[in-house]
TORSEMI-492236 format. One record per residue (C-alpha): residue number from 1; y, x, z; residue in one letter. Coordinates in nm, 2 decimals. Layout:
TORSEMI-492236
+-------+--------+--------+--------+-------+
: fivex :  north :   east :     up : zavex :
+-------+--------+--------+--------+-------+
:   NUM :      Y :      X :      Z :     a :
...
+-------+--------+--------+--------+-------+
//
This chain:
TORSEMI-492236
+-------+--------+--------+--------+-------+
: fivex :  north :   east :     up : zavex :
+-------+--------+--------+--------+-------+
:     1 :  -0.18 :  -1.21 :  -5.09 :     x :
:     2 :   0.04 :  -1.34 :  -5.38 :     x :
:     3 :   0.29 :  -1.07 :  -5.46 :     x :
:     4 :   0.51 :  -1.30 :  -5.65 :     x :
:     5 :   0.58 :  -1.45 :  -5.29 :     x :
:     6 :   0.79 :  -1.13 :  -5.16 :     x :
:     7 :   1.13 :  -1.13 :  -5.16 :     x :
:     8 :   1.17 :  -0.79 :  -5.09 :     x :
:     9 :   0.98 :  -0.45 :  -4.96 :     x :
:    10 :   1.12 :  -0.15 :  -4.74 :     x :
:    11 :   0.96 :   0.18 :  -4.59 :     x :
:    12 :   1.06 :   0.18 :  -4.21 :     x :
:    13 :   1.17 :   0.53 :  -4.07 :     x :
:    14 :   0.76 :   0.58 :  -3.98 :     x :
:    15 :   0.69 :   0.57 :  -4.35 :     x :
:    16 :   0.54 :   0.19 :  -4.37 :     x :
:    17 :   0.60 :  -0.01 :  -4.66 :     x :
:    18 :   0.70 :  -0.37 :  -4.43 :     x :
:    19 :   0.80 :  -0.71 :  -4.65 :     x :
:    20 :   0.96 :  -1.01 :  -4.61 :     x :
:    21 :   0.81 :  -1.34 :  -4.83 :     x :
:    22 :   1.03 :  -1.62 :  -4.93 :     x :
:    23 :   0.82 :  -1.82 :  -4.70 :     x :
:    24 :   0.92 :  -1.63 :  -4.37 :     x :
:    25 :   1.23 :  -1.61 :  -4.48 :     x :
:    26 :   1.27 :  -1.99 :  -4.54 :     x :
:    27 :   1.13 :  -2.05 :  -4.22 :     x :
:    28 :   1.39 :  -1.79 :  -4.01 :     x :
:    29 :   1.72 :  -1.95 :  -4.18 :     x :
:    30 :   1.56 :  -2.30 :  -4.12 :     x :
:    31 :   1.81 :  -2.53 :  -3.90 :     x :
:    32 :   1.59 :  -2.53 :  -3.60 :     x :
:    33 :   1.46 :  -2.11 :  -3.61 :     x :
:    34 :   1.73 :  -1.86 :  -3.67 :     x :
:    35 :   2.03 :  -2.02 :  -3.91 :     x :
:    36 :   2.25 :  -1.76 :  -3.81 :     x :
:    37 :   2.03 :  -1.47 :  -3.98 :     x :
:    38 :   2.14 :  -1.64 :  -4.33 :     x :
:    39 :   2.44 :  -1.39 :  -4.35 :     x :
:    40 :   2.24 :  -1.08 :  -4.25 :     x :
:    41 :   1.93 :  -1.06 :  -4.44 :     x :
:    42 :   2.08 :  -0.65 :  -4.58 :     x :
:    43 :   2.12 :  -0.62 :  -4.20 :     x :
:    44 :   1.76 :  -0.71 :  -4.12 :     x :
:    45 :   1.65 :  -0.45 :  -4.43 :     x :
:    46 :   1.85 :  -0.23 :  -4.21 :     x :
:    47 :   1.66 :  -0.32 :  -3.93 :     x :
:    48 :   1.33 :  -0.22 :  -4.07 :     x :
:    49 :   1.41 :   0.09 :  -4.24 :     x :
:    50 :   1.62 :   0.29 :  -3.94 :     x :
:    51 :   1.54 :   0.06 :  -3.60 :     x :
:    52 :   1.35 :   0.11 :  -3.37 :     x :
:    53 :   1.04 :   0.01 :  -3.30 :     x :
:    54 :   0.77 :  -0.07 :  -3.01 :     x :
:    55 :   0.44 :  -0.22 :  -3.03 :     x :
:    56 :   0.36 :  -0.54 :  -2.83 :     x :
:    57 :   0.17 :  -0.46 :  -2.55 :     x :
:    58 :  -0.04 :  -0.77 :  -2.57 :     x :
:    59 :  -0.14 :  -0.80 :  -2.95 :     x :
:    60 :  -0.15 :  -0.40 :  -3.10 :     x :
:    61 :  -0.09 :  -0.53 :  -3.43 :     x :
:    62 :   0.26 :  -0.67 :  -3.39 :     x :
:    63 :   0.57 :  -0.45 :  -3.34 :     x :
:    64 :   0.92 :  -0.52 :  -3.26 :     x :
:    65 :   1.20 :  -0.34 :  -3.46 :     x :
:    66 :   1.55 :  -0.37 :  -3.30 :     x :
:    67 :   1.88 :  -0.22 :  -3.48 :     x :
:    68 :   2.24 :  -0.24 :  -3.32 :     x :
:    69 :   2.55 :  -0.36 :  -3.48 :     x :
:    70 :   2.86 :  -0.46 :  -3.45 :     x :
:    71 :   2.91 :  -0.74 :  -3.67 :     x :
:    72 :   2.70 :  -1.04 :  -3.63 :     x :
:    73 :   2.74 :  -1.33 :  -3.54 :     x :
:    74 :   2.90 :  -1.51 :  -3.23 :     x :
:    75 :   2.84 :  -1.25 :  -2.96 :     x :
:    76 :   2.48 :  -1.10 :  -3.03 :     x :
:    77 :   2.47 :  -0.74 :  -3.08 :     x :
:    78 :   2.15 :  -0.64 :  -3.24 :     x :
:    79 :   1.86 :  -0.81 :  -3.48 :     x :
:    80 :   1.52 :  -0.81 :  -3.35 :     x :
:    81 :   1.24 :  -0.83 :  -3.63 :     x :
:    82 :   0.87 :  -0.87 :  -3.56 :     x :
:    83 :   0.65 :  -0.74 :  -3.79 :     x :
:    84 :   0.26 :  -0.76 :  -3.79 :     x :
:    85 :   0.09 :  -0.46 :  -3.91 :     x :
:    86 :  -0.26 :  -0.58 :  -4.14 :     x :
:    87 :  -0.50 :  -0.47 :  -4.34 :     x :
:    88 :  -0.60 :  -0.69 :  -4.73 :     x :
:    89 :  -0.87 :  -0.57 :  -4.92 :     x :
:    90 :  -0.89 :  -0.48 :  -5.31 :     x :
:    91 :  -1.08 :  -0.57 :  -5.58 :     x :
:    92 :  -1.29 :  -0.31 :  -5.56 :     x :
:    93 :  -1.35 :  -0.33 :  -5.17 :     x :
:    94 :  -1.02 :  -0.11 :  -5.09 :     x :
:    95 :  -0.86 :  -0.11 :  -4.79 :     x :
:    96 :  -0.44 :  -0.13 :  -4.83 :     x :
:    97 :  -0.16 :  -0.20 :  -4.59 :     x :
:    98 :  -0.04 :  -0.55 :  -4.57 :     x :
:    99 :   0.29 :  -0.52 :  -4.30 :     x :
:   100 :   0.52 :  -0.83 :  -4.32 :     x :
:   101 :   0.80 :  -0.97 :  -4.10 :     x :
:   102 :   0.70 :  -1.28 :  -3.90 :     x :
:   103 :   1.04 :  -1.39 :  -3.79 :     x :
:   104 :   1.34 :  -1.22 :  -3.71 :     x :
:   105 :   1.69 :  -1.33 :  -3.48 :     x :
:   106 :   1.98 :  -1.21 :  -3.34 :     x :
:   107 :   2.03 :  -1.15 :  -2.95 :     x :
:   108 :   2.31 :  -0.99 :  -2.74 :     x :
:   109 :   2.14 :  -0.69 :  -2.55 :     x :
:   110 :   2.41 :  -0.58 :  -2.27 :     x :
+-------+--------+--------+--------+-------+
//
């Protein structure tokens, strides 16, 4: 884990420290993912610190924050992030958290 390659960290409402690498976050603006997202990345912060959040039902590590609002793009109305929740190991044999977002988009939820 290269710390260097973060481009941010935030504590979701649960207390978890969850961040986003330049790498994911090249790959959700990219042309062919989530180009609309480019305008939003404070609303996907958002996202993580006050959304809600449910764990997949197939895979317990990976969890799906959601967050209304009203101001994104075309007509979606929230911002779904998935996050997988890890464990890295230390130096010294430590265990620490290691939560990132894999990929995040918009979608209109009536």
């Amino acid at each position: 884990m290269m710390i260097s390659g973060r481009r941010w960290t935030v504590r979701d409402r649960y207390g978890n420290d969850i961040y986003l690498t330049h790498e994911r976050w090249a790959h959700i603006i990219e042309p062919i993912n989530h180009p609309e997202m480019s305008d939003y990345e404070e609303h996907l912060k958002e996202t993580i610190r006050s959304g809600k959040r449910k764990q997949d039902s197939l895979n317990p590590q990976k969890y799906r924050y959601i967050e209304a609002f009203d101001d994104l793009a075309e007509a979606n109305t929230h911002i779904i992030a998935m996050v997988l929740f890890r464990f890295g190991e230390g130096q010294m044999g430590e265990l620490f958290s290691n939560n990132y977002i894999v990929t995040a988009y918009q979608k209109e939820i009536g």
